[in-house]
C-alpha positions in Angstrom: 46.4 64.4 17.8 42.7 62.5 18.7 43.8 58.9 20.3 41.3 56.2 19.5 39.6 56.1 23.2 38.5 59.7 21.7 37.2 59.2 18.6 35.2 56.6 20.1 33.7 58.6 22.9 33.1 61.4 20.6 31.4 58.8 18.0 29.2 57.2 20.6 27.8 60.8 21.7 27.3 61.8 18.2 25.3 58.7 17.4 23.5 59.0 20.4 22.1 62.5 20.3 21.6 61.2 16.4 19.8 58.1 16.8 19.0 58.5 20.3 19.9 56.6 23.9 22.2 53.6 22.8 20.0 49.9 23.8 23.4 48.4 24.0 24.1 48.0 27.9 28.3 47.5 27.3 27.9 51.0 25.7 25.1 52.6 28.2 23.4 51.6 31.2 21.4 52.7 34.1 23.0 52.6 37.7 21.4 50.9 40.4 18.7 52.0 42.1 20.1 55.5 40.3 18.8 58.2 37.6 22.2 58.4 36.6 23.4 56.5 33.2 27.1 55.9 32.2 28.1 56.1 29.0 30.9 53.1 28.3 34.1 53.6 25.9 36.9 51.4 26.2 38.1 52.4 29.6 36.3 56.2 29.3 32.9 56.4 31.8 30.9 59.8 31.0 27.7 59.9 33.4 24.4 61.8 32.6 21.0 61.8 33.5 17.7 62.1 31.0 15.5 65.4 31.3 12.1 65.2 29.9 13.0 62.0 28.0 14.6 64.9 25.6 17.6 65.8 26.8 20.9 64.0 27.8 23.0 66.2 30.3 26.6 64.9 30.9 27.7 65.4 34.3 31.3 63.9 34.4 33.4 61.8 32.9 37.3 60.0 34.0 39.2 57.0 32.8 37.9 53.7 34.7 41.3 52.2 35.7 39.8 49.6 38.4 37.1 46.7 37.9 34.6 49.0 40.0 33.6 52.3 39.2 34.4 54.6 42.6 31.3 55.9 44.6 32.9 59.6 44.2 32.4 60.0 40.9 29.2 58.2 41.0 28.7 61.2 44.4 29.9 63.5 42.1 27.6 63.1 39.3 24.6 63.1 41.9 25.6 65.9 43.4 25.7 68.0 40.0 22.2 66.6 38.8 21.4 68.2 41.7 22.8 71.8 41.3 21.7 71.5 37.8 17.7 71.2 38.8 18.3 73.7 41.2 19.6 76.4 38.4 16.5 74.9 36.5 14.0 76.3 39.6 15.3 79.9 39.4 
């Protein structure tokens, strides 16, 4: 059985590879001083970074259970930008 919190994740990526990035920062925002953007679902935070101003490629996602968003998976999502532009060079 879907829950909810995934039906409305799934929804917000559908409409957004649809209709584009969403303009509506509670559902997608930059992070500071970052090229990494967070995708916002009830408690649900999916990271990704733009390529080419084409493509949207998710790099993680967990359940957000404090008011601040922990620097590891923020670290995390960095890191695998990273690893994914370096399979991009080969």
């Amino acid at each position: 059985m879907i829950s909810r919190r995934s039906r409305s994740t799934n929804a917000l990526l559908q409409r957004s590879a649809d209709s584009g990035l969403p303009k509506n920062e509670e559902k997608f925002k930059k992070l500071h001083g970052e090229d990494i953007f967070e995708f916002k679902s009830f408690q649900v935070r999916i990271f990704c970074f733009v390529e080419k101003e084409r493509s949207i490629i998710l790099t993680n996602g967990f359940i957000k259970k404090k008011a601040r968003t922990p620097g590891s998976e923020i670290e995390r999502a960095k890191d695998l930008r990273k690893e994914y532009e370096k399979g991009r060079q080969k």
